[in-house]
MIRODO-337796 format. One line per 8 residues: number of its first residue (from 1); for each residue y negated, z negated, x negated of C-alpha. Coordinates in Angstrom, 1 decimal. Example, Ala and Ser with C-alpha at 12.3 -4.5 7.8 and 13.67 -1.06 7.14 Angstrom:
<pts>
1 = 4.5/-7.8/-12.3; 1.1/-7.1/-13.7 $
</pts>
This chain:
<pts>
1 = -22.3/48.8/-40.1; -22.1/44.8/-41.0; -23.3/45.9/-44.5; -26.5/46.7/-42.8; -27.1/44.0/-40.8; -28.7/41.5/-43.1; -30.7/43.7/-44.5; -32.1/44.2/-40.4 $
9 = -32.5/40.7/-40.3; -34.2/40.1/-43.9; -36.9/42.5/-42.2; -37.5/40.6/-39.3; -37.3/37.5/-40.5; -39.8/38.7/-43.3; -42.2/40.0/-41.3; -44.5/36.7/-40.6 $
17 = -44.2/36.1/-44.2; -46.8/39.2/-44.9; -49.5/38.1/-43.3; -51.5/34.4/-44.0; -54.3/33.1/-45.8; -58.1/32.5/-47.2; -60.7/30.5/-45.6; -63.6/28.4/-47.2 $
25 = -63.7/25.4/-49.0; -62.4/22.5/-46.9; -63.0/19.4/-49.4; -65.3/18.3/-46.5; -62.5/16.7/-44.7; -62.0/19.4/-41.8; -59.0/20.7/-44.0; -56.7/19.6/-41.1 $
33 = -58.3/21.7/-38.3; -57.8/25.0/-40.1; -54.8/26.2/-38.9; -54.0/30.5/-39.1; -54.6/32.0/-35.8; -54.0/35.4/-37.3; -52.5/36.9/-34.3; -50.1/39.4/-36.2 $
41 = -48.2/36.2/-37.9; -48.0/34.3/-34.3; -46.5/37.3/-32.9; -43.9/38.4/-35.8; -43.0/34.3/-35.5; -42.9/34.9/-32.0; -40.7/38.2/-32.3; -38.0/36.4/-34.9 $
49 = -38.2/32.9/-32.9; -37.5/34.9/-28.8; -34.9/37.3/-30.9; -32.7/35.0/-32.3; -32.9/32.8/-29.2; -32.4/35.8/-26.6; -29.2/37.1/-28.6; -27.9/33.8/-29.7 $
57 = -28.3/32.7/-25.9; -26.2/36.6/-24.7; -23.5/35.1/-27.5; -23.1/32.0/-26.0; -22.7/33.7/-22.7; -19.8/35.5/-23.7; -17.8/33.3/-26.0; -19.1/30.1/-25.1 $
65 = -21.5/27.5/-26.3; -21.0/27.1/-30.5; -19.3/30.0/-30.9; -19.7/33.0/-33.0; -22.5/31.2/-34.5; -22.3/27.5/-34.6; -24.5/25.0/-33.2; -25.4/23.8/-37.1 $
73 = -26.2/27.6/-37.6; -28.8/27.4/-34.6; -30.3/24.2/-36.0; -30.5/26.1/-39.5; -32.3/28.9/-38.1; -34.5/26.7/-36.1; -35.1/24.6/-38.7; -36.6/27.8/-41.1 $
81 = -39.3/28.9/-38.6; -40.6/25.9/-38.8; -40.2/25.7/-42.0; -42.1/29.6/-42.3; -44.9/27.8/-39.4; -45.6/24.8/-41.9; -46.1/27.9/-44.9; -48.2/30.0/-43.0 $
89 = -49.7/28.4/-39.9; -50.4/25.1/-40.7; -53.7/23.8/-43.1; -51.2/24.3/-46.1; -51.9/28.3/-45.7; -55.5/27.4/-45.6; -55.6/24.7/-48.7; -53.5/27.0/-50.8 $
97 = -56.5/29.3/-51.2; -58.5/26.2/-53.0; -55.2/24.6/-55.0; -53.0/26.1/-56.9; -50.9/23.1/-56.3; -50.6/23.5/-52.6; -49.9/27.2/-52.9; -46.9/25.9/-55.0 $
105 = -45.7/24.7/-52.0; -46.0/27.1/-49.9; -44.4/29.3/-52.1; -41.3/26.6/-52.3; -41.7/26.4/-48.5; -41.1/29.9/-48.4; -38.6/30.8/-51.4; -36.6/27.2/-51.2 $
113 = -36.8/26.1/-47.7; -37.1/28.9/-45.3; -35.0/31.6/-47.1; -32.0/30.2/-47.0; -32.3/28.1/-44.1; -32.8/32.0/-41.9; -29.8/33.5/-44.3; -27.7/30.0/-43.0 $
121 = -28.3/30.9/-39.4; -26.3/34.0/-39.2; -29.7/36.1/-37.9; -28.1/39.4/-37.8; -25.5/38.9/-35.5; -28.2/37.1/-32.8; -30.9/40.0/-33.3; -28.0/43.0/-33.3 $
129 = -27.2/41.2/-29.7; -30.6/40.7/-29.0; -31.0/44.5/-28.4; -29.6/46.2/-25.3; -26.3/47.3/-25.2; -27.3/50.7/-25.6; -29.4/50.5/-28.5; -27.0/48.6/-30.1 $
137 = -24.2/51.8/-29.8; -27.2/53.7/-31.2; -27.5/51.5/-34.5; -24.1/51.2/-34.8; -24.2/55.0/-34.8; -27.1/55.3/-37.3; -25.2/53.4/-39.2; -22.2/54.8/-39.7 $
145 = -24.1/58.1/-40.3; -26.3/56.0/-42.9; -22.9/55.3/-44.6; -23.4/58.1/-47.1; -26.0/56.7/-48.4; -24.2/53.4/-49.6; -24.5/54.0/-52.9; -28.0/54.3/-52.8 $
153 = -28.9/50.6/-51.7; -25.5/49.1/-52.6; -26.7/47.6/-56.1; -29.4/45.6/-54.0; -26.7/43.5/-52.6; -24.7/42.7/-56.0; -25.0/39.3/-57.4; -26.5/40.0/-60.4 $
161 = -29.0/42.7/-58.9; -30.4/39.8/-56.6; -30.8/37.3/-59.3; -32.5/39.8/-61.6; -34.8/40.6/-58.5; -36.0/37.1/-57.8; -36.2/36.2/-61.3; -38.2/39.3/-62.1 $
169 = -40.4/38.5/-58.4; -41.0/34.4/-59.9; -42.1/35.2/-63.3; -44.2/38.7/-62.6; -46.0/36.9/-59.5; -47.2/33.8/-61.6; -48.8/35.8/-64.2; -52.9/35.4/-64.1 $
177 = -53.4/39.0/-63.7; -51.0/39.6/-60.5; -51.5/35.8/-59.2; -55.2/36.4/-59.4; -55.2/39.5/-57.2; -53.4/38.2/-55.1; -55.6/35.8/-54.4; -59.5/38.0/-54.4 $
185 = -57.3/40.8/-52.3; -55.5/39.7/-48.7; -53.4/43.0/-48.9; -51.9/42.1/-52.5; -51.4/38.5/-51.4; -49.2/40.0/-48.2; -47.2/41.5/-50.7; -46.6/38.8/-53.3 $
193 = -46.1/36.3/-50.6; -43.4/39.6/-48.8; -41.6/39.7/-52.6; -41.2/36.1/-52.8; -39.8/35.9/-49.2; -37.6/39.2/-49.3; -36.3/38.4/-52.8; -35.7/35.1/-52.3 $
201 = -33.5/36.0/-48.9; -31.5/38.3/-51.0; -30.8/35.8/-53.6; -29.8/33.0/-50.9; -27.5/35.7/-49.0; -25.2/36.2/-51.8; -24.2/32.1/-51.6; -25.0/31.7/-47.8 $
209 = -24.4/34.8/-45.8; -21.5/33.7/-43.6; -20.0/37.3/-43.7; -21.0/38.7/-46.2; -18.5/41.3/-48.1; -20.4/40.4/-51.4; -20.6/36.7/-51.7; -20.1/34.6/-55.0 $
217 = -17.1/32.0/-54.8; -17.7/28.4/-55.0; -17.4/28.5/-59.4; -19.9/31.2/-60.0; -22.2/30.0/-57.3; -22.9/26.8/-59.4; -23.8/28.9/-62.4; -25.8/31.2/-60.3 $
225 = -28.0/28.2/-59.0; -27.9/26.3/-62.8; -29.2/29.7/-64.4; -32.2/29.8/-61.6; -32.7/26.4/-62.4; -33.1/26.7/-65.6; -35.5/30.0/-66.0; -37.8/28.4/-63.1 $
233 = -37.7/25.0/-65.3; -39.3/27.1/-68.2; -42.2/28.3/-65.8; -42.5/25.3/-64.2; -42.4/23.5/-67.9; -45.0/26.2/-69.4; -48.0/25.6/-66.9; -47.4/21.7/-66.2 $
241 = -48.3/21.3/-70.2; -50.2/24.3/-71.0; -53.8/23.5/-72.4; -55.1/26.5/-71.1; -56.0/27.4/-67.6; -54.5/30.5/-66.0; -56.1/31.1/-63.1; -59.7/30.8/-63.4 $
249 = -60.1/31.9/-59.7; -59.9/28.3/-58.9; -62.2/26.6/-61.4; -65.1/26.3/-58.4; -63.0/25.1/-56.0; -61.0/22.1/-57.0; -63.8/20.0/-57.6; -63.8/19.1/-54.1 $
257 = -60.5/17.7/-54.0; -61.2/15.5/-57.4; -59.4/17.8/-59.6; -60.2/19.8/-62.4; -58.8/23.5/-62.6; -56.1/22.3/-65.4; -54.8/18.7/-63.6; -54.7/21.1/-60.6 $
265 = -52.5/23.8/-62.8; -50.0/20.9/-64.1; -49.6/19.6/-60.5; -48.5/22.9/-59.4; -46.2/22.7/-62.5; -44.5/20.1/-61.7; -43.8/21.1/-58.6; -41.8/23.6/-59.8 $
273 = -40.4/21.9/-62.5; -39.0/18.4/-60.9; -38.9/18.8/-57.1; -37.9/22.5/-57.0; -35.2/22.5/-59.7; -33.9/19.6/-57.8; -33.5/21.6/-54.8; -31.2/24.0/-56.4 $
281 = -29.6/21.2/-58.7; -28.7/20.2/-55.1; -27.2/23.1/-53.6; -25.1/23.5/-56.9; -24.1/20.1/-56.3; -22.8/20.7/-52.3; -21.3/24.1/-53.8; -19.6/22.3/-56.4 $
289 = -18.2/19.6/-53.6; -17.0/22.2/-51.5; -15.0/24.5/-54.3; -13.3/20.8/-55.0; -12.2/20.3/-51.6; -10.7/23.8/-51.4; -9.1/23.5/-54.6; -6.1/21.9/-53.9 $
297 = -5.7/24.1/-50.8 $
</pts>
């Protein structure tokens, strides 16, 4: 049953990250009153905010305060919805429809920040208490009876299988034909902004997850983080200096901000070249400190 456990929570916790966007040009100077009201993404925050608070509050009951899932956990956890409310509710959701720059970050927002700040929070064991006592006997039950079909999505939570995934997800998303529907079509921008999330959740479990059977040890976690590093460099690298624009969508709407379509295109570049890469150059860095300290032990 435990196998399937983050893969409830990746759903939950995903679900405000499929809905959020659009809006008109706000180069005016109301940018900072346009906040997403879209009442699906207020309730799914809602939902994953009062779940993990309800079960993590039942957990605390019966083991006491810190326990089962540590205080640092809960701050994690915490600190990723508002990490997914900056992403989605705030005027960054509504400015990423006019700058490719901004919508850089609220792709890092939601790839970098919140991901694996929701996978460090241990979110399946607060939602699976979350439910009644009942339905939990019933899951558990599905579960098991689910169990034949391991081999099905067991690949999915390999390693290798979830780096492939949100390499394939990074790359495939930022070319002009997909990135560019995404941003004329609300449903196909749900779904980009769903594969970055989910992907990205799957990729941080495999470091994070604090029982997971299928984790990476401290050595191979560094290389796992340096090889993302280095393929999201590339991209990063190839729009920051390209001399072309890729996505024309925003050529009439950057002008209000006092950028052309291209500086706007290597701004969002180098965002994903220098301050993203250093985000996983850091978590290599604390992986690498930790597989030092138990080294000797």
């Amino acid at each position: 049953m435990r196998s399937l456990l983050p893969l409830i929570a990746l759903l939950l916790a995903a679900a405000p990250a499929v809905r959020a966007h659009a809006g008109e040009p706000h180069g005016d100077g109301a940018w900072w009153a346009s906040w997403n009201g879209d009442p699906l993404l207020l309730i799914s925050l809602a939902i994953v905010g009062g779940g993990y608070g309800f079960g993590l509050a039942r957990i605390w009951r019966r083991t006491g305060g810190g326990h089962a899932i540590s205080r640092m956990q809960a701050g994690c956890f915490a600190a990723g919805v508002v990490a997914l409310l900056l992403a989605l509710v705030s005027p960054i959701d509504a400015l990423s429809a006019e700058l490719s720059s901004v919508h850089m970050i609220q792709h890092m927002l939601l790839m970098m920040v919140a991901a694996p700040l929701l996978v460090l929070g241990h979110p399946s064991l607060a939602f699976l208490w979350a439910l009644p006592p009942a339905s939990r006997q019933v899951f558990g039950h599905v579960s098991r009876r689910m169990g034949k079909w391991r081999g099905c999505w067991y690949p999915f939570w390999q390693p290798a299988m979830a780096w492939i995934l949100f390499a394939l997800t990074l790359w495939l998303w930022h070319l002009p034909a997909l990135y560019q529907a995404a941003l004329r079509n609300q449903g196909i921008h749900d779904l980009q902004h769903l594969f970055f999330f989910g992907t990205a959740a799957l990729y941080w479990r495999v470091l994070l997850d604090p029982v997971g059977r299928i984790r990476l040890n401290r050595g191979l976690g560094v290389l796992y983080l340096f090889t993302t590093s280095l393929h999201a460099t590339i991209l990063g690298v190839f729009m920051a200096l390209s001399p072309r624009i890729w996505y024309s969508d925003y050529a009439g709407r950057t002008p209000a901000w006092g950028l052309t379509p291209l500086e706007d295109q290597h701004l969002a570049g180098l965002i994903m070249w220098m301050p993203a890469c250093t985000l996983y150059a850091m978590a290599a860095i604390g992986i690498f400190a930790l597989w030092l300290r138990e080294e000797p032990q």
